[in-house]
Residue frames as qw, qx, qy, qz and C-alpha x, y, z in Angstrom:
[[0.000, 0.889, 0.458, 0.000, 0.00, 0.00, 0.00],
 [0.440, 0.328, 0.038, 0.835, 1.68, 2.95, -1.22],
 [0.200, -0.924, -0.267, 0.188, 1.26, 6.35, 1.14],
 [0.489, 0.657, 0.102, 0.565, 2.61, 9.39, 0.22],
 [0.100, -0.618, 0.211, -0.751, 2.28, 12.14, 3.22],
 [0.038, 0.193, -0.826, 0.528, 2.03, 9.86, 6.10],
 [0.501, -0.557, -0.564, -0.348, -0.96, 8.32, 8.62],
 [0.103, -0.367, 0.599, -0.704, -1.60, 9.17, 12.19],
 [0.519, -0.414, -0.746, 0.055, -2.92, 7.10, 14.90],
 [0.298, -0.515, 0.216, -0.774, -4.37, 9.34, 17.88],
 [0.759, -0.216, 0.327, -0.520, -4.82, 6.32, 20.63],
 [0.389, 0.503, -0.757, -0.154, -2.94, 3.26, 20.16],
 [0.523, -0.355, 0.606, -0.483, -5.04, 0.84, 22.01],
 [0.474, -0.175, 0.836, 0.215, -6.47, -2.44, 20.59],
 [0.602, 0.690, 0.399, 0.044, -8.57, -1.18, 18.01],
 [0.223, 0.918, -0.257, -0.202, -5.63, 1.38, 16.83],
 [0.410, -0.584, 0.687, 0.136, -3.39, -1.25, 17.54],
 [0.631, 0.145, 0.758, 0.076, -5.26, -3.55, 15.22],
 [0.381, 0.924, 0.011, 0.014, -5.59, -0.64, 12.40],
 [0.169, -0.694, 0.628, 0.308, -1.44, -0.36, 12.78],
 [0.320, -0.321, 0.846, 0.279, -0.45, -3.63, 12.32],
 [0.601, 0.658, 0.430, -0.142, -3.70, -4.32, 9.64],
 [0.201, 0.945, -0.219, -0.138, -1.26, -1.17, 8.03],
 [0.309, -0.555, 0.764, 0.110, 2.19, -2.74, 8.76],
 [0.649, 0.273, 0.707, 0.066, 0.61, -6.54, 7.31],
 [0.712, 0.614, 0.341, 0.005, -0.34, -4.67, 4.09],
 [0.651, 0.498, 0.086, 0.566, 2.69, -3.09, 3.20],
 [0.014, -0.945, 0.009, -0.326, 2.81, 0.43, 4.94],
 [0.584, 0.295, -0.523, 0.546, 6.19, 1.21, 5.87],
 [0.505, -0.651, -0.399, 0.402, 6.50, 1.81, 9.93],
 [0.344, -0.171, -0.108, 0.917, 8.43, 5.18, 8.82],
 [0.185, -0.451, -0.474, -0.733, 4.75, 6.45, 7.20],
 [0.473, -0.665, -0.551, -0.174, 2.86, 6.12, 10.54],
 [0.028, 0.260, -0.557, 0.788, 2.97, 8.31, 13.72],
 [0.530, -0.427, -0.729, 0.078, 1.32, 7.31, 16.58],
 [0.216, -0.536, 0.217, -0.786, -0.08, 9.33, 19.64],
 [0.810, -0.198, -0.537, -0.127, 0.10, 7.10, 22.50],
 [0.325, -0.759, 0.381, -0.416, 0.66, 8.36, 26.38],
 [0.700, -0.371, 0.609, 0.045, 1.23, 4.55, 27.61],
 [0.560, 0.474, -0.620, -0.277, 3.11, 3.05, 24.65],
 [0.988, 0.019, 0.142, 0.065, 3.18, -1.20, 24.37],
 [0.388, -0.430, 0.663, 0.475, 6.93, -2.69, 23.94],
 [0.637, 0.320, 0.646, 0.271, 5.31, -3.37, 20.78],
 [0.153, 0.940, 0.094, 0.289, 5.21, 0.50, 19.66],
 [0.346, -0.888, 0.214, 0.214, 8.28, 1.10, 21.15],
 [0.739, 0.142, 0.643, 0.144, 9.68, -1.93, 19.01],
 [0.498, 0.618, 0.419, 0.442, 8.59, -0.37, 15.72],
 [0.063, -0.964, 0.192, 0.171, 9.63, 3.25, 16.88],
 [0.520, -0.452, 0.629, 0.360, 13.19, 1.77, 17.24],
 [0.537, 0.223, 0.749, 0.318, 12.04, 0.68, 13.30],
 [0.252, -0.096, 0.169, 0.948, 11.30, 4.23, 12.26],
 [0.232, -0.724, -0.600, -0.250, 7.63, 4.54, 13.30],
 [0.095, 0.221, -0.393, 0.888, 7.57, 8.12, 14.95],
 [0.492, -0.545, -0.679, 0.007, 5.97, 7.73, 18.35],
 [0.120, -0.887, -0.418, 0.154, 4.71, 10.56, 20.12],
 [0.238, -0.189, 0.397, 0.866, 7.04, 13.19, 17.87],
 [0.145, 0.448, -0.200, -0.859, 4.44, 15.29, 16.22],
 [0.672, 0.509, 0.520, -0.136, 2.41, 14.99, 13.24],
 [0.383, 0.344, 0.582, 0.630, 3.00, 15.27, 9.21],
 [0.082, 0.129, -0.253, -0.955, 2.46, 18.28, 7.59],
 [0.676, 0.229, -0.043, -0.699, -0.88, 17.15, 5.67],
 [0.237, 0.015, 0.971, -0.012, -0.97, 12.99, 6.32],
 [0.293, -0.157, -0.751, -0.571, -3.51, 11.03, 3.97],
 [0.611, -0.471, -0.453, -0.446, -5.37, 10.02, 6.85],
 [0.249, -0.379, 0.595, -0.663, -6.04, 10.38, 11.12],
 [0.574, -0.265, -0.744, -0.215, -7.19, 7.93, 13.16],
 [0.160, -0.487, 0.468, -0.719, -8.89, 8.82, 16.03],
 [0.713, -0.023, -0.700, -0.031, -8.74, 5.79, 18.42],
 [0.122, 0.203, -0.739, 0.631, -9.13, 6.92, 21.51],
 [0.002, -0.510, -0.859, 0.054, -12.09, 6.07, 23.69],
 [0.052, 0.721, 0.510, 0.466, -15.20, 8.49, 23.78],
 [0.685, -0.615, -0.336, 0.200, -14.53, 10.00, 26.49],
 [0.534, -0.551, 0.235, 0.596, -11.22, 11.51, 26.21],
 [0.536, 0.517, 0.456, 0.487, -12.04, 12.39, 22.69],
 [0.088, 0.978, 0.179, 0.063, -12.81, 16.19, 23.58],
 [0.436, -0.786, 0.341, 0.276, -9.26, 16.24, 25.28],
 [0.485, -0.319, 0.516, 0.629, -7.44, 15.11, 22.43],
 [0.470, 0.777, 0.354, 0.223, -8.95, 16.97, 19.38],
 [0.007, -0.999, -0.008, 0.042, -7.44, 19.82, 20.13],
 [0.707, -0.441, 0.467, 0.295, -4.09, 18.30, 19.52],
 [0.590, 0.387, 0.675, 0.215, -4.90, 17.93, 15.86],
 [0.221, 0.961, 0.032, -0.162, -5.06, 21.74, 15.27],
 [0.151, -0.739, 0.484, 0.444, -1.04, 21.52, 14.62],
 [0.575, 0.244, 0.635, 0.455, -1.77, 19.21, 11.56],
 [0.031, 0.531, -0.004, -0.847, -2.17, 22.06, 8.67],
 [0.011, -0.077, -0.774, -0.628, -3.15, 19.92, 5.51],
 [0.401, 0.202, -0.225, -0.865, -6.27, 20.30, 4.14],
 [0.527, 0.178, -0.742, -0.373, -6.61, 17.10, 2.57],
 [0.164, -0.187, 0.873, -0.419, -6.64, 15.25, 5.81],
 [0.680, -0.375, -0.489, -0.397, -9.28, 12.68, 5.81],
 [0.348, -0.305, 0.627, -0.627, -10.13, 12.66, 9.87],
 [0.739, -0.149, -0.609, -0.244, -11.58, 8.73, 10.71],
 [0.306, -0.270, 0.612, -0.678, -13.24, 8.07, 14.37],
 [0.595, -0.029, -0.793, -0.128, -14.00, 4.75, 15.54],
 [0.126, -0.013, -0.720, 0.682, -15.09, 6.03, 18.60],
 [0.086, -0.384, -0.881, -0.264, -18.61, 5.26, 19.82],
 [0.097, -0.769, -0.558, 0.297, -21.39, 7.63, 20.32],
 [0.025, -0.694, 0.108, 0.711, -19.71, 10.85, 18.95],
 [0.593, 0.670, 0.439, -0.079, -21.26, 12.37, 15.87],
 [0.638, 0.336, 0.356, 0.594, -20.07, 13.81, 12.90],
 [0.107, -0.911, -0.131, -0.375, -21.49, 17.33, 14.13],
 [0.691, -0.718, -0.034, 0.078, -19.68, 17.06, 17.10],
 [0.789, -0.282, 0.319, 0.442, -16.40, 16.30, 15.55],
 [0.364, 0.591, 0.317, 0.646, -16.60, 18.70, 13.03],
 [0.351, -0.935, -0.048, 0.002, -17.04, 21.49, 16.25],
 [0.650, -0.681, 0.205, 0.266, -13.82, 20.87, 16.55],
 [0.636, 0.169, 0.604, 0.449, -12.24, 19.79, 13.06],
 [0.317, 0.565, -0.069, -0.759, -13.74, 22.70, 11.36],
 [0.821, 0.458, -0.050, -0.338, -14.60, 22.12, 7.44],
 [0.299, -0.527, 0.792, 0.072, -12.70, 18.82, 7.33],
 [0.695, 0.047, -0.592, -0.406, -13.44, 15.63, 5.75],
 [0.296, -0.310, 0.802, -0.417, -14.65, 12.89, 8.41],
 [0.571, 0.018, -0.754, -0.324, -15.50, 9.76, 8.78],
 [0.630, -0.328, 0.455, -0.537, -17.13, 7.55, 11.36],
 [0.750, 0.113, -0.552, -0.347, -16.55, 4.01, 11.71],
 [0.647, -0.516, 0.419, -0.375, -17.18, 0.93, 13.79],
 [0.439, 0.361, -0.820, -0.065, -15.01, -1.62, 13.51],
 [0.846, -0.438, -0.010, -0.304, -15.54, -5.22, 15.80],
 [0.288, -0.644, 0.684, 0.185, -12.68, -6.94, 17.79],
 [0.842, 0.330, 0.367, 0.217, -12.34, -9.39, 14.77],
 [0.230, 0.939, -0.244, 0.077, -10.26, -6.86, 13.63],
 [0.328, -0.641, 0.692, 0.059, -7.20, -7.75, 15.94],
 [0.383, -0.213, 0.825, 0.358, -6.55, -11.21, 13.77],
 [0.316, 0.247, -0.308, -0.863, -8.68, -9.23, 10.33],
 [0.104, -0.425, -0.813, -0.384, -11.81, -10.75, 10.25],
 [0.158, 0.303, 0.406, -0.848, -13.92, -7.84, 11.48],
 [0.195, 0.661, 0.581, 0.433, -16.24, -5.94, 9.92],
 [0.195, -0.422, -0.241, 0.852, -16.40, -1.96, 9.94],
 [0.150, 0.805, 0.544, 0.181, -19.38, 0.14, 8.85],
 [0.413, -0.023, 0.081, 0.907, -18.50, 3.54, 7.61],
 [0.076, 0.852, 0.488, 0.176, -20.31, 6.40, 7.04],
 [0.448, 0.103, 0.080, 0.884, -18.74, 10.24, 6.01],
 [0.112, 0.737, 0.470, -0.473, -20.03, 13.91, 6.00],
 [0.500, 0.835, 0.157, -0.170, -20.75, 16.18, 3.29],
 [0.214, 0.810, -0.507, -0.203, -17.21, 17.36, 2.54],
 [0.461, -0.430, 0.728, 0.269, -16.00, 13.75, 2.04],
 [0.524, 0.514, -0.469, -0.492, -15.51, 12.92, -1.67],
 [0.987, 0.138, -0.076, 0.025, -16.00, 9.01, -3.39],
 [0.687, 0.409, -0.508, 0.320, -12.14, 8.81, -3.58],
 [0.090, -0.490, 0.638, -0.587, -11.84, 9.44, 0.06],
 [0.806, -0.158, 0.262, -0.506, -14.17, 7.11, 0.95],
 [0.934, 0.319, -0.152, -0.055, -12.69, 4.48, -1.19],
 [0.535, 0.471, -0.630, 0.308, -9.31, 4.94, 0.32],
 [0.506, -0.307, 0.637, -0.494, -10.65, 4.86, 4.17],
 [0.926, 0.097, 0.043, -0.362, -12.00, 1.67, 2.79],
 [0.756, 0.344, -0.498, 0.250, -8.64, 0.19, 1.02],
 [0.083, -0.539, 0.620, -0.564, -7.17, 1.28, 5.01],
 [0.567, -0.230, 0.456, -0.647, -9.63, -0.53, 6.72],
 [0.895, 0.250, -0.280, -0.240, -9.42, -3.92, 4.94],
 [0.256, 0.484, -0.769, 0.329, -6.40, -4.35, 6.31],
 [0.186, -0.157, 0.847, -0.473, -8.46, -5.83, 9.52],
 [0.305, 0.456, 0.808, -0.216, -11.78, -6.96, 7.27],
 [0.221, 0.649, 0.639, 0.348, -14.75, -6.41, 5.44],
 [0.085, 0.266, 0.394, -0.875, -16.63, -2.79, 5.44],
 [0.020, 0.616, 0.787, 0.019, -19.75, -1.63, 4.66],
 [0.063, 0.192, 0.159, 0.966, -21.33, 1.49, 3.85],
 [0.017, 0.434, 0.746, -0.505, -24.24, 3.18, 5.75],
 [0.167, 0.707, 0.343, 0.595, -27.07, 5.06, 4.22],
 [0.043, -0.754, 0.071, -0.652, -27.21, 7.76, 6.81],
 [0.264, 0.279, -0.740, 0.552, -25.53, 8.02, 10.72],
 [0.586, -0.388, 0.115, -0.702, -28.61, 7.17, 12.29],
 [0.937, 0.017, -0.309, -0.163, -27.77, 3.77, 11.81],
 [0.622, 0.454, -0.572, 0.284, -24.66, 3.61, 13.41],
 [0.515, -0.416, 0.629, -0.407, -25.74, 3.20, 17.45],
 [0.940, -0.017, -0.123, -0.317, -27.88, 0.16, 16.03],
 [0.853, 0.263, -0.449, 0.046, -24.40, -1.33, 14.17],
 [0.124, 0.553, -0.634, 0.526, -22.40, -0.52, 17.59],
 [0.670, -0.271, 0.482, -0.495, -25.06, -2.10, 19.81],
 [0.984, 0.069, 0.093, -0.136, -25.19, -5.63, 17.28],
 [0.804, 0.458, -0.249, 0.285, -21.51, -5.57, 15.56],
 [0.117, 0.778, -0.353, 0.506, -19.55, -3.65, 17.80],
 [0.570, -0.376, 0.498, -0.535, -20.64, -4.89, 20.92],
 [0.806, 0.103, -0.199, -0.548, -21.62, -8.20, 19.42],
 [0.353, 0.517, -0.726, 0.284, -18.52, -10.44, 20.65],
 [0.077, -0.329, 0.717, -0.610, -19.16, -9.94, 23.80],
 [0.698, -0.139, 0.230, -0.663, -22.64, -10.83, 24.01],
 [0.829, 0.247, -0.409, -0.291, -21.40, -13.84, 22.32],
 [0.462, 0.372, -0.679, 0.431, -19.03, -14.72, 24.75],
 [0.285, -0.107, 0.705, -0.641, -21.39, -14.67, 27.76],
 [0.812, 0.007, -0.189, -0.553, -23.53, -16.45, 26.01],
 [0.699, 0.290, -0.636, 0.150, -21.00, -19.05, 26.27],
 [0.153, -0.523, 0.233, -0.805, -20.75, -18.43, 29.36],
 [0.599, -0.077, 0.395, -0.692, -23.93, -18.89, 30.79],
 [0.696, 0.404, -0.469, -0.364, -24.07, -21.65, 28.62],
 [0.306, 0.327, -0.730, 0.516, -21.02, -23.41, 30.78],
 [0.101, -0.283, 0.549, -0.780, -22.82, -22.45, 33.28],
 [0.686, 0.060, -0.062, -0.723, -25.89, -24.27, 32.41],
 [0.633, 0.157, -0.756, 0.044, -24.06, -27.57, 31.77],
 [0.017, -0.346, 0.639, -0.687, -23.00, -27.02, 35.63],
 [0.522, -0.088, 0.291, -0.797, -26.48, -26.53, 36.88],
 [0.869, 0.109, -0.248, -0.415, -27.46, -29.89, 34.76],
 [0.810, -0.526, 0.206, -0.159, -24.85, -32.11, 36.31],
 [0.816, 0.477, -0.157, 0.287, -21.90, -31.68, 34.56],
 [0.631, -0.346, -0.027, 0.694, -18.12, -30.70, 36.27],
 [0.034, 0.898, -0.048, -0.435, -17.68, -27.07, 35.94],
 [0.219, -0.507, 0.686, 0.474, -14.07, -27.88, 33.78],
 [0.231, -0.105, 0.800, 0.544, -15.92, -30.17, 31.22],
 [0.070, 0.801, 0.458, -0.379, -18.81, -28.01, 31.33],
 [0.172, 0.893, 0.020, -0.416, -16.77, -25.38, 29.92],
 [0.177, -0.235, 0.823, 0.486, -14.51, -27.62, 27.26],
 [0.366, 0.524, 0.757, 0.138, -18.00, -28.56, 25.83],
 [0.160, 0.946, 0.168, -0.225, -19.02, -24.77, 25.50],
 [0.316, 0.926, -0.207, 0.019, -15.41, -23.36, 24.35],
 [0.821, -0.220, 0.029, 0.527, -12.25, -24.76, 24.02],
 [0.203, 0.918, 0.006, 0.340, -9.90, -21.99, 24.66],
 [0.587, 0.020, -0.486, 0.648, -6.46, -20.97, 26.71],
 [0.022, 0.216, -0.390, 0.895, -8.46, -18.38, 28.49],
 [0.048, 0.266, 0.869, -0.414, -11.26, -18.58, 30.32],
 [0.178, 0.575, 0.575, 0.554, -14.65, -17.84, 28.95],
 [0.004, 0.963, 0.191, -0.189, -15.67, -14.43, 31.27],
 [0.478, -0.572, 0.206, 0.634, -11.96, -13.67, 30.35],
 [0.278, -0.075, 0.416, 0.863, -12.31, -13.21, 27.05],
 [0.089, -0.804, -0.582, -0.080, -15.65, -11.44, 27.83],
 [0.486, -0.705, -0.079, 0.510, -13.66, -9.38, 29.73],
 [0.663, -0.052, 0.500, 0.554, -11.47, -8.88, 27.26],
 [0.084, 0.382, 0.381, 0.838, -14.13, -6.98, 24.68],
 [0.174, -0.800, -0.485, -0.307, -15.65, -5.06, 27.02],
 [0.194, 0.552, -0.176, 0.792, -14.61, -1.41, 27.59],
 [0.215, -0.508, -0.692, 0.466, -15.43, -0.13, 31.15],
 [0.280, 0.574, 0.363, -0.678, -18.71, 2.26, 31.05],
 [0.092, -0.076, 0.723, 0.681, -18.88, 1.24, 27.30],
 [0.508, 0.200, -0.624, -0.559, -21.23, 0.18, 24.79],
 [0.574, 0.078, -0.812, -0.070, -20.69, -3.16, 25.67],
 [0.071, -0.073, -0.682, 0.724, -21.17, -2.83, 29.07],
 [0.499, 0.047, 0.169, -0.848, -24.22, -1.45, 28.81],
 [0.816, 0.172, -0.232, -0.501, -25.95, -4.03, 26.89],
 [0.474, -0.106, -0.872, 0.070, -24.28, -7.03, 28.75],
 [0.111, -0.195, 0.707, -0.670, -25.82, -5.58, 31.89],
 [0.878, 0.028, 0.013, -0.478, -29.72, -6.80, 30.50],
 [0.696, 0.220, -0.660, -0.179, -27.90, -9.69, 29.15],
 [0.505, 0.004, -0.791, 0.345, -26.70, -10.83, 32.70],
 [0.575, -0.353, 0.300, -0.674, -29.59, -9.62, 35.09],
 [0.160, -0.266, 0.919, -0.243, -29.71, -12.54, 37.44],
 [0.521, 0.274, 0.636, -0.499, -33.29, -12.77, 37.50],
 [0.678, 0.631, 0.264, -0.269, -34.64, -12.27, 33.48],
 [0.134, 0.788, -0.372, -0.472, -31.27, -12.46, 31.66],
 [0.824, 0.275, -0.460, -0.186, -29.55, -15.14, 29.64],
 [0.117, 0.268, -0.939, 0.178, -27.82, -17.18, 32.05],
 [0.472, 0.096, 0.754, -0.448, -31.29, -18.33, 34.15],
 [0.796, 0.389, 0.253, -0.388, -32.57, -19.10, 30.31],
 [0.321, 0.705, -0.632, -0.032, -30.29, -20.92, 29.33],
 [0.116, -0.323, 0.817, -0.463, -30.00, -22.57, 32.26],
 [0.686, 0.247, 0.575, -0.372, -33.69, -23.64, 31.70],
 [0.585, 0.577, -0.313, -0.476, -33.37, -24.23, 28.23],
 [0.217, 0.375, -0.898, 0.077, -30.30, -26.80, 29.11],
 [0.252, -0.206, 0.837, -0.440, -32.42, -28.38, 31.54],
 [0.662, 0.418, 0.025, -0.622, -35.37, -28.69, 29.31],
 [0.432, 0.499, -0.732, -0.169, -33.12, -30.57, 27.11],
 [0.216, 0.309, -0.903, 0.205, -31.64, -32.83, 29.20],
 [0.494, 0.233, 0.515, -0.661, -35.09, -33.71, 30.67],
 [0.797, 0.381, 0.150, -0.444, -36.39, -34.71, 27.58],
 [0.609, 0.380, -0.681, -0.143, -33.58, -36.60, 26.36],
 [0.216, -0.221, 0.811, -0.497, -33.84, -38.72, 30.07],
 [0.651, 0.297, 0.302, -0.629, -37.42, -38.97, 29.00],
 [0.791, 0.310, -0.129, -0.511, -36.70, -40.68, 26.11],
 [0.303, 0.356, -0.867, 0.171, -34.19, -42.86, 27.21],
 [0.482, 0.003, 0.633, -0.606, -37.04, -44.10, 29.53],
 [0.052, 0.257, 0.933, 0.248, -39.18, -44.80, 26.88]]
């Protein structure tokens, strides 16, 4: 992938981190990228040392920003962005809940983008719905796209109403899958199975299964929000599940009876 005036990462956690090395995998040299990243990883120190510039400024007028930090902390690091001076910049946030109005308060008449990637990304099988304002042009869209393969499919939205929906099913969607499993485990339990081959039936894995729940879910996120229905004790998925399993196993007893 051929870049001309550089990229920037703003926020080098594991969705920026998976947008780097997505970058690094297709070709982009480590001297094209600068990173903004207050706790660097030995892995970004690594590729500094390899002629990625890490927290050292920005490019004159880079092809494209990535702003990767959570929502939150977005207001505090726009203003960082005023010492970029290009024009061209295409400005891409992958952070959830903050609009295109909002980010343009700050951006002024920029091109921008909004997208949600899922943590498939980190070993590229995501998916990442996109969706631009007025001043972005088809070729800009078409190269935030050729970026964003690097970690998966994308997808184009018709208009940014849609994009809590894809954050609450794609974004978030991992996780719910992963307590499904879960509770799932946990259901085996409740039916009269060992906890350990309970959860080798549900998921073979080298972590545990809330751990890599844990894992995709931000604290005061998205995700968070929508596992807390998922695990209410009383009406969520683990106590249906739990009857669902038992249901089963009840009627396969039943027919082993005759």
């Amino acid at each position: 992938m051929k870049i001309n005036n550089g990229l920037v990462i703003i926020g080098c956690g594991k969705m920026g981190g998976a947008l780097l090395e997505g970058w690094l995998d297709s070709g982009v040299l480590p001297e094209n990228i600068w990173v903004i990243e207050p706790f660097p990883t030995p892995r970004l120190q690594e590729l500094a040392a390899q002629g990625m510039q890490l927290n050292a400024g920005f490019p004159t007028e880079p092809e494209l920003c990535l702003l990767a930090v959570k929502p939150q902390y977005m207001q505090e690091a726009l203003p960082q962005l005023r010492e970029m001076t290009g024009h061209n910049t295409i400005y891409l946030s992958v952070a959830a809940g903050i609009s295109l109005a909002a980010l343009g308060e700050s951006l002024g008449e920029a091109a921008i983008l909004r997208a949600m990637p899922n943590t498939p990304a980190a070993i590229g099988q995501g998916i990442t719905a996109l969706i631009g304002n007025s001043r972005v042009t088809a070729t800009q869209i078409a190269f935030a796209q050729s970026l964003l393969q690097a970690i998966g499919e994308t997808v184009l939205l018709d208009n940014e109403t849609q994009m809590d929906a894809v954050t609450g099913v794609s974004g978030s969607g991992p996780a719910y899958v992963f307590y499904m499993i879960e509770a799932l485990a946990a259901a085996g339990v409740d039916a009269g199975l060992p906890a350990e081959l309970a959860r080798q039936l549900a998921l073979k894995s080298g972590e545990s299964i809330s751990q890599l729940r844990v894992n995709v879910t931000s604290p005061a996120g998205t995700t968070e929000a929508g596992l807390r229905v998922l695990m209410d004790e009383a009406q969520g998925l683990k106590p249906l599940l739990s009857a669902t399993v038992a249901a089963a196993a009840a009627r396969s007893k039943a027919l082993g009876e005759g």
